[in-house]
TORDRENDREN-705923 format. One record per residue (C-alpha): residue number from 1; residue in one letter; x, y, z. Coordinates in Angstrom, 3 decimals, always signed. Layout:
N
REC    k  r        c1        c2        c3
REC  NUM  A         X         Y         Z
...
//
This chain:
359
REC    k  r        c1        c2        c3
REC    1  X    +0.000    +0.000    +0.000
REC    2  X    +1.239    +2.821    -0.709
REC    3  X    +1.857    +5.959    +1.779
REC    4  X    -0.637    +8.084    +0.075
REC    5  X    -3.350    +5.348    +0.113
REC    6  X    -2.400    +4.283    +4.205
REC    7  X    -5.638    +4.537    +5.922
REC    8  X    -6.361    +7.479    +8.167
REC    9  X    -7.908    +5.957   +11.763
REC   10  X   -10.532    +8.287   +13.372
REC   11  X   -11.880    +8.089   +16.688
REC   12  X   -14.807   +10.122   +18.268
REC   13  X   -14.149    +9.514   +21.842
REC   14  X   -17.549   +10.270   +23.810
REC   15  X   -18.351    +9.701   +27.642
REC   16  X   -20.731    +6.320   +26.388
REC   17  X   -18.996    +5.695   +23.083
REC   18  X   -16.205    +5.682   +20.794
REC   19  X   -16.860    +5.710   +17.381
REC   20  X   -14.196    +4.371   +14.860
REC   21  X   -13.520    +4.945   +10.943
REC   22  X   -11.016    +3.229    +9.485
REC   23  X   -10.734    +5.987    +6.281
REC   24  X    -9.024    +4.941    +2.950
REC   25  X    -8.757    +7.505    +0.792
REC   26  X    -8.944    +5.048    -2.246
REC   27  X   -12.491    +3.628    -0.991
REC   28  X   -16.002    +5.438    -0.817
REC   29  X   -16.773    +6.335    +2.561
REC   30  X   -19.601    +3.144    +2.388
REC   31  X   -16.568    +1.179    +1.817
REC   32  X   -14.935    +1.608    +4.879
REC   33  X   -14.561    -0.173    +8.165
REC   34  X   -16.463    +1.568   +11.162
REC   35  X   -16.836    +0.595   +14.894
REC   36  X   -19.228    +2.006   +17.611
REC   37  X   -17.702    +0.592   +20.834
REC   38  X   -17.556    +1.389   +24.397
REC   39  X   -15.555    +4.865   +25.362
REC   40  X   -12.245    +4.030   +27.240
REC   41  X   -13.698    +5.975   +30.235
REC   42  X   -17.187    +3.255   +30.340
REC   43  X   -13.931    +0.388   +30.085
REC   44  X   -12.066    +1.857   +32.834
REC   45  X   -15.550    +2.147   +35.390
REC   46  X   -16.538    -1.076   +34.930
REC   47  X   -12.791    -2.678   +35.887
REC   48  X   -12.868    -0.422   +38.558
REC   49  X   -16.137    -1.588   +39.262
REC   50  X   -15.106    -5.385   +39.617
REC   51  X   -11.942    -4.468   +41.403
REC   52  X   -14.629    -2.959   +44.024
REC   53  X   -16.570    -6.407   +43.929
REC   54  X   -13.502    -7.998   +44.544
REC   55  X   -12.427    -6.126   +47.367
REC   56  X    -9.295    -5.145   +45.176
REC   57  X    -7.358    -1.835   +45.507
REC   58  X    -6.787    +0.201   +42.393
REC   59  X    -3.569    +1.982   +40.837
REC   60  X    -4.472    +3.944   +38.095
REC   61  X    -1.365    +4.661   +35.527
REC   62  X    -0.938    +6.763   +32.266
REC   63  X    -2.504   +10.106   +31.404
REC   64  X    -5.080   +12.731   +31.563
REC   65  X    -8.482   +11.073   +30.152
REC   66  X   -12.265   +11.526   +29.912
REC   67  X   -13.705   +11.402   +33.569
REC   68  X   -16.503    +9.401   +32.749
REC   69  X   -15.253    +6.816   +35.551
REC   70  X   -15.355    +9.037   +38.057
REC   71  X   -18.533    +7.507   +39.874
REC   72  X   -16.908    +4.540   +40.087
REC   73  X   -13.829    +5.673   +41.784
REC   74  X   -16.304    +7.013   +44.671
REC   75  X   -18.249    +3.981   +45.186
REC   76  X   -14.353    +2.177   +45.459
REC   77  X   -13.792    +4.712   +48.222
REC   78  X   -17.148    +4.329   +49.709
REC   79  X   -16.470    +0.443   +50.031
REC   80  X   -13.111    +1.374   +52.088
REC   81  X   -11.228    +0.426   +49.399
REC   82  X    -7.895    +2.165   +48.156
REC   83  X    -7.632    +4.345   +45.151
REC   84  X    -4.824    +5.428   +43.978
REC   85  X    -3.305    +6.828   +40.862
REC   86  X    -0.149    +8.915   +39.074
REC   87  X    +0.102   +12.395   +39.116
REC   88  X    -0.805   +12.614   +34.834
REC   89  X    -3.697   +10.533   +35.561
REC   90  X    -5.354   +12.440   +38.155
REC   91  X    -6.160   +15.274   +35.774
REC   92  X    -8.519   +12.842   +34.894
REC   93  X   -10.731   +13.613   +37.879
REC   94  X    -9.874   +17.279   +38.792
REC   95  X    -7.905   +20.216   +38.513
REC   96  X    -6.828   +20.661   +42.056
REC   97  X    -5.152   +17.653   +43.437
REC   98  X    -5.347   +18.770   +46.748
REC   99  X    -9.070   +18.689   +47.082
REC  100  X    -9.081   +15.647   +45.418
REC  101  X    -6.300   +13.985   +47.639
REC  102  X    -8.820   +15.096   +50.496
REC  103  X   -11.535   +12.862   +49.204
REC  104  X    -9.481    +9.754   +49.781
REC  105  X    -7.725    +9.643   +46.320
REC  106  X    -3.708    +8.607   +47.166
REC  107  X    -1.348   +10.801   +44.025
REC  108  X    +1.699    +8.190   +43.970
REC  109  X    +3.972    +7.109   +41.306
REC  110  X    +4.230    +3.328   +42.117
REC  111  X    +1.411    +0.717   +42.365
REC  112  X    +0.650    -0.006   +46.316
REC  113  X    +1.551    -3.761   +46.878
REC  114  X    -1.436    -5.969   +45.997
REC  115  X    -3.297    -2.923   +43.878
REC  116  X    -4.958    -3.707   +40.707
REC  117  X    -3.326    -1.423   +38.225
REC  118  X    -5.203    +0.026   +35.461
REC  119  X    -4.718    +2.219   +32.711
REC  120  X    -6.032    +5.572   +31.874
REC  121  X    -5.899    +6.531   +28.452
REC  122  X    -8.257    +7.885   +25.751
REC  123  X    -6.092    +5.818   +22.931
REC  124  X    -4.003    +2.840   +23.942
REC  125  X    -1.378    +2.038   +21.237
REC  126  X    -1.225    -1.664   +21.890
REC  127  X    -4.740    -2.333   +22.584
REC  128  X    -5.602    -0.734   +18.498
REC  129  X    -2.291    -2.851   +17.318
REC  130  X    -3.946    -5.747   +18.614
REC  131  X    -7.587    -5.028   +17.059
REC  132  X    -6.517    -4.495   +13.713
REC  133  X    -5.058    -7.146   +13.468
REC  134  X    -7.271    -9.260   +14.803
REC  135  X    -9.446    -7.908   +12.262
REC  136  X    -6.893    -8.253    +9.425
REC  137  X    -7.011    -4.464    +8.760
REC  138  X    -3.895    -2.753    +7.944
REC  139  X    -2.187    +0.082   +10.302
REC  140  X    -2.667    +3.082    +9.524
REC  141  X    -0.925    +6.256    +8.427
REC  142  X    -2.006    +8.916   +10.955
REC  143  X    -4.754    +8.656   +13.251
REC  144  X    -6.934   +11.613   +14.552
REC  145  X    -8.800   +11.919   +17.509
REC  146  X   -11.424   +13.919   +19.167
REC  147  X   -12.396   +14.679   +22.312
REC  148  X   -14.356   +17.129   +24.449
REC  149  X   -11.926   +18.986   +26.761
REC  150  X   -13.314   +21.413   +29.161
REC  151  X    -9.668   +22.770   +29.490
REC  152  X    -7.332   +22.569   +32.962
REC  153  X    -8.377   +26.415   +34.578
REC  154  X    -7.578   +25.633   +38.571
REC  155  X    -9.560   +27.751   +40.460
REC  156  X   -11.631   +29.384   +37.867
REC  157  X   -15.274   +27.757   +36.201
REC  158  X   -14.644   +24.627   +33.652
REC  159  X   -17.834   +26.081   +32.243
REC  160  X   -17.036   +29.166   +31.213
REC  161  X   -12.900   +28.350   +31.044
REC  162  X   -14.497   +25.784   +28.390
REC  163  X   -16.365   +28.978   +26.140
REC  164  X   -12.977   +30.062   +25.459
REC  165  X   -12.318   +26.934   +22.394
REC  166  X   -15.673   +29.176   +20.780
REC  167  X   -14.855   +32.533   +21.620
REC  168  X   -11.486   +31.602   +19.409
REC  169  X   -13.395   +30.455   +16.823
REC  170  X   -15.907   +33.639   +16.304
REC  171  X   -13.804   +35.833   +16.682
REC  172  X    -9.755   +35.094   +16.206
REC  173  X   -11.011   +32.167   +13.186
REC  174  X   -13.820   +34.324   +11.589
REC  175  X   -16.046   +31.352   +12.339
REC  176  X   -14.113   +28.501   +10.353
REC  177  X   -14.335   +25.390   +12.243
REC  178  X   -11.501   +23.640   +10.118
REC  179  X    -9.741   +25.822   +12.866
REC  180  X   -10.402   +23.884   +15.650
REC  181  X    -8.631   +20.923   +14.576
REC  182  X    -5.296   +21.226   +15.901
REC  183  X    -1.860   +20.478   +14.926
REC  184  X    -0.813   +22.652   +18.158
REC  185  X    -2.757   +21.918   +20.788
REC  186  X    -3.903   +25.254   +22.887
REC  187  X    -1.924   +24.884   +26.742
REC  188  X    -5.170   +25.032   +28.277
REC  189  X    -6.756   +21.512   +26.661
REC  190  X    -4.381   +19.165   +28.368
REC  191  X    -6.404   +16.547   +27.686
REC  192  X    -6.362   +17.196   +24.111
REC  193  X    -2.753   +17.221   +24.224
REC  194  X    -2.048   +14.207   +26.268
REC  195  X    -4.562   +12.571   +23.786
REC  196  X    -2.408   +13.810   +21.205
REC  197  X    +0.614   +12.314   +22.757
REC  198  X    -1.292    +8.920   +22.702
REC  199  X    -2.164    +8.630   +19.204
REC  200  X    +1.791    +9.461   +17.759
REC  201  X    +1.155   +13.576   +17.007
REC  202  X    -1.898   +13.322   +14.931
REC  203  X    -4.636   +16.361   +14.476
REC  204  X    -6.732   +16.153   +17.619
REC  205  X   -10.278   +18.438   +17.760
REC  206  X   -13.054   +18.775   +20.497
REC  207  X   -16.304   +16.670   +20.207
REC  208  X   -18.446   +19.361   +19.102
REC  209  X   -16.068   +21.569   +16.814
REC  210  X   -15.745   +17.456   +15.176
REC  211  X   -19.590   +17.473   +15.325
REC  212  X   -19.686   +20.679   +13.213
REC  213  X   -17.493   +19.348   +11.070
REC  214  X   -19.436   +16.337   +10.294
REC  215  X   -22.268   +17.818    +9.306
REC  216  X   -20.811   +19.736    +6.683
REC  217  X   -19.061   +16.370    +5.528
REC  218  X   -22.374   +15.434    +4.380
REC  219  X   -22.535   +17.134    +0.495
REC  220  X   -26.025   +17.796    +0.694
REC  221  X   -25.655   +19.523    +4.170
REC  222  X   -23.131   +21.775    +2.698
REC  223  X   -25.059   +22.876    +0.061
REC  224  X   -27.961   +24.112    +2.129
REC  225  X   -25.863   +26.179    +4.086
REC  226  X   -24.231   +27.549    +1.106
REC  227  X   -28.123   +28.535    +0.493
REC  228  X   -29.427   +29.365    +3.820
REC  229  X   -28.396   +29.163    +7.219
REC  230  X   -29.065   +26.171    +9.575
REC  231  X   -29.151   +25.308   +12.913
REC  232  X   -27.421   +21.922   +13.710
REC  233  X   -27.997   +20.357   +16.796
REC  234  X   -25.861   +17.452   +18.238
REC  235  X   -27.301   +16.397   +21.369
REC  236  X   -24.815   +13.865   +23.132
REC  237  X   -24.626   +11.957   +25.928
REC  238  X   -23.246   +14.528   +28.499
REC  239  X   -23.494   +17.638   +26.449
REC  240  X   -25.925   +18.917   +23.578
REC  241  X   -24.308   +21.514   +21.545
REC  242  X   -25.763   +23.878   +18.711
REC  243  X   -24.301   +25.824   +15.808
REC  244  X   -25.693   +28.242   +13.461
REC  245  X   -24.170   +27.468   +10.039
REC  246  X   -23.947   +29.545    +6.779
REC  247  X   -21.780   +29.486    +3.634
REC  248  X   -19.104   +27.753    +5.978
REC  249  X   -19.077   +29.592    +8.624
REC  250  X   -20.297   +28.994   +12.133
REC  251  X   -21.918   +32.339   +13.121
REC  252  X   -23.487   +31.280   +16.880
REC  253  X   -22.805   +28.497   +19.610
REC  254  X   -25.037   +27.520   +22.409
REC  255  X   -23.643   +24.258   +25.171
REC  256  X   -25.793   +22.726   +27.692
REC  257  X   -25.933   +19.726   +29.570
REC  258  X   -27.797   +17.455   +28.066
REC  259  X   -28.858   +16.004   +31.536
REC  260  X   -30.353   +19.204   +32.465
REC  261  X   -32.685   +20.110   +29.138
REC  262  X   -35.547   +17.995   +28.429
REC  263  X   -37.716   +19.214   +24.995
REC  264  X   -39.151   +21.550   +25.882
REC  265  X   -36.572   +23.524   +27.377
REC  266  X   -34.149   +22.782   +24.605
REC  267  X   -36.248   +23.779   +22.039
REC  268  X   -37.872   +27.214   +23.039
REC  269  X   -33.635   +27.947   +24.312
REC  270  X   -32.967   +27.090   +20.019
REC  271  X   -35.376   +28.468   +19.119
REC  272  X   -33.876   +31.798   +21.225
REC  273  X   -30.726   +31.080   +20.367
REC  274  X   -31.320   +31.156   +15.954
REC  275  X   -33.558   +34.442   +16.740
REC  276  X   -30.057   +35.866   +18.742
REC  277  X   -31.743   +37.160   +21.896
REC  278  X   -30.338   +34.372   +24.215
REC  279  X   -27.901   +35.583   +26.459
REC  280  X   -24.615   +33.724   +27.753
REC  281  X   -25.909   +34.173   +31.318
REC  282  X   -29.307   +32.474   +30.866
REC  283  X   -27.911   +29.333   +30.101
REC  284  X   -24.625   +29.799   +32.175
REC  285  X   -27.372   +30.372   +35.182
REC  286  X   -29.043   +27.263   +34.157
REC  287  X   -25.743   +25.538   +35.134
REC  288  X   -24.668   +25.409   +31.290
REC  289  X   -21.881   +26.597   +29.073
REC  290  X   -23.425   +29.227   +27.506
REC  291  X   -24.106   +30.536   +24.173
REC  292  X   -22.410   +33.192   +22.005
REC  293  X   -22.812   +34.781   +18.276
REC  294  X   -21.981   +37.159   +15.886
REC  295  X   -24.194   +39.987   +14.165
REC  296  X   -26.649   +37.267   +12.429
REC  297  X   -26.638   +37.795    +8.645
REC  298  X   -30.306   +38.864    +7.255
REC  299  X   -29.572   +36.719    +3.983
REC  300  X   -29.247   +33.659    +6.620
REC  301  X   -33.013   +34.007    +7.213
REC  302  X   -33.295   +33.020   +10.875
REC  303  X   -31.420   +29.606   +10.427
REC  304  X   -34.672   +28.440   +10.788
REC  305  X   -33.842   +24.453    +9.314
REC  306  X   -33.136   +22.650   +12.045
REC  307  X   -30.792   +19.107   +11.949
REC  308  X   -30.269   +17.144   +14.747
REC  309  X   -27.533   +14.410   +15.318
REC  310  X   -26.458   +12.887   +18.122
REC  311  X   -26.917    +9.742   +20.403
REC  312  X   -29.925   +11.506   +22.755
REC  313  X   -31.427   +13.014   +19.141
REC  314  X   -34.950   +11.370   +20.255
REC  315  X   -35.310   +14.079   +22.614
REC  316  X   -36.495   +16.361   +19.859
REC  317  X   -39.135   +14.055   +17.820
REC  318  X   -42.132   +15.712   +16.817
REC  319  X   -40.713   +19.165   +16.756
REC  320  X   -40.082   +19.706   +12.941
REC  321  X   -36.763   +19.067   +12.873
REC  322  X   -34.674   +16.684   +10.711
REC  323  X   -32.573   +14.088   +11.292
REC  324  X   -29.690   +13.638    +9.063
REC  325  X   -27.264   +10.864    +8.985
REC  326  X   -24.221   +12.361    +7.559
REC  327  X   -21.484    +9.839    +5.822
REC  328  X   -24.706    +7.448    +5.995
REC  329  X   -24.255    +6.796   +10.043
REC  330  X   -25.280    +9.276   +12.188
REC  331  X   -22.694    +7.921   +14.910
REC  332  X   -19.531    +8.040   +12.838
REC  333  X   -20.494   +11.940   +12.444
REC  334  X   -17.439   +12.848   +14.351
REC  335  X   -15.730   +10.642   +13.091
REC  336  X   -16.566   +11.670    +8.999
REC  337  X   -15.814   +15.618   +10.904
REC  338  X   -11.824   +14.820   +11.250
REC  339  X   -11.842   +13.201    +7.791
REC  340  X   -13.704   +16.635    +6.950
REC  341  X   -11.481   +18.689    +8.877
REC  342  X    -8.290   +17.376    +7.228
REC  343  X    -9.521   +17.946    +3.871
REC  344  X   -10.566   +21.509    +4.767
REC  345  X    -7.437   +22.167    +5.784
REC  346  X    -6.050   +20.797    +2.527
REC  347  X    -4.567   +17.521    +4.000
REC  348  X    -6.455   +15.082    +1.869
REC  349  X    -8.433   +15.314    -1.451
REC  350  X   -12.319   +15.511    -2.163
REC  351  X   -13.210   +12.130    -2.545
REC  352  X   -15.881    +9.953    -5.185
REC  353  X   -18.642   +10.658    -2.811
REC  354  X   -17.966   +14.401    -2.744
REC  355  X   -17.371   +14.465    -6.517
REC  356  X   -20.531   +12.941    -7.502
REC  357  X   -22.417   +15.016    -5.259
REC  358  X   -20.695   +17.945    -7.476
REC  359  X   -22.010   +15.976   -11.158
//
């Protein structure tokens, strides 16, 4: 095979799921492998989870990583087990290692005789060695990853330390979300850059700026916001996260919890939010991220179509909204979004599916 032709392996690393493409740039995007499988954070709980059961302590070793196991490490305490874990891996849990030291947590080097040592890692090398080949797929070339980072602020709101990845890209990146897939990680998303450690120096992106990206992977997509403006909704596990789009640009971005909206809620705060008369505080005082915009362009006409992708998409049946599966599987969206971002940036070429969209 040659280099050119190596396949590019993209992950979408949520707090349920990871979702794999395995992208040739020789094959149509039908034609190539993809994987929905459980997020490394959902692995690590349920390990810690049996070491509990067992009566087991637990070493945790490696890097900063989703906290999506972070429930489980409480129950371990609660049980009167130890926990401990390296200094890297604790960023996993919080920013300030002293408070979380004070809830039980031990910050050591070595593994405590008799401690079940696990590793903490968005991407494991060896463990994607071993599945491809298991599968008999070939290594690939680069791989590129993506994330959601809230960003390592130590004393200071995750939430609104978080607004600064869209704040750059309104108004330093004039709205161009090929921006937000990074070659140079910003020093505030460490987990972004140990994630980018992990995977050998690829491009690494946040979920939703990859979410963005997906949707405008999808031809047809593109198109219509070439035409109009649109309001594209991907509503995840943990966070639901809405763009206004128009002739490639993203003009508006609104985060919430996706715990803390139900239907109704969400869709009067969209509907808000396209209109551009919701505020950062009223969904920063609703214990979101907030929401942001530029002067909204007349010819846009309200962004009034609205798609919605996502895992927890259900939420907004029977609302009038569509439900687009970009790359032909919804769930690889962020994963189609780095193949998107890389061609953006003029890293690969347009491929068959793209051209015949063009005919």
């Amino acid at each position: 095979m040659n280099a050119a032709d190596a396949p590019i392996l993209c992950l979408d690393i949520g707090s349920g799921t990871q979702d794999v493409l395995l992208y040739f740039p020789d094959r149509e995007i039908e034609n190539c492998p993809k994987l929905v499988l459980p997020a490394p954070a959902r692995v690590l709980a349920g390990n810690i989870r049996l070491a509990t059961a067992q009566g087991r302590a637990v070493h945790l070793y490696g890097c900063n990583m989703g906290g999506g196991f972070h429930s489980a490490m409480k129950a371990h305490l609660a049980a009167g087990l130890g926990f401990s874990c390296v200094r890297a891996a604790a960023f996993s849990l919080a920013d300030d290692l002293d408070a979380l030291a004070a809830t039980g947590v031990e910050i050591r080097e070595d593994c405590p005789d008799g401690a079940l040592a696990l590793l903490a890692a968005d991407y494991d090398p060896a463990f994607w060695a071993r599945a491809l080949e298991t599968l008999g797929l070939p290594r690939p070339g680069l791989v590129a990853a993506c994330a959601q980072d809230h960003g390592f602020h130590p004393g200071k709101s995750n939430r609104m330390g978080r607004f600064v990845l869209w704040e750059r890209l309104l108004l330093e990146a004039e709205g161009r979300p090929e921006s937000l897939l990074y070659q140079e990680v910003p020093a505030c998303f460490t987990r972004l850059a140990d994630l980018q450690r992990s995977i050998g120096g690829g491009p690494v992106a946040d979920t939703g700026a990859a979410a963005v990206l997906g949707g405008l992977f999808e031809p047809s997509i593109r198109a219509r916001a070439e035409r109009k403006g649109l309001t594209l909704v991907n509503i995840g596990n943990s966070h639901t996260v809405a763009f206004l789009l128009f002739r490639g640009r993203v003009w508006g971005v609104y985060e919430h919890h996706t715990g803390l909206v139900d239907a109704e809620r969400l869709w009067r705060q969209l509907a808000s939010f396209r209109a551009g008369s919701l505020s950062f505080e009223e969904i920063f005082d609703d214990r979101g991220h907030g929401t942001m915009r530029l002067n909204l362009p007349q010819e846009a006409a309200g962004f009034a179509e609205t798609l919605v992708i996502g895992p927890r998409r259900a939420m907004l049946e029977d609302r009038g909204a569509e439900f687009p599966a970009p790359g032909g599987d919804m769930m690889l969206t962020g994963s189609f979004g780095l193949v998107e971002g890389l061609r953006l940036q003029k890293r690969i070429a347009l491929r068959p599916r793209e051209l015949f969209a063009k005919l």
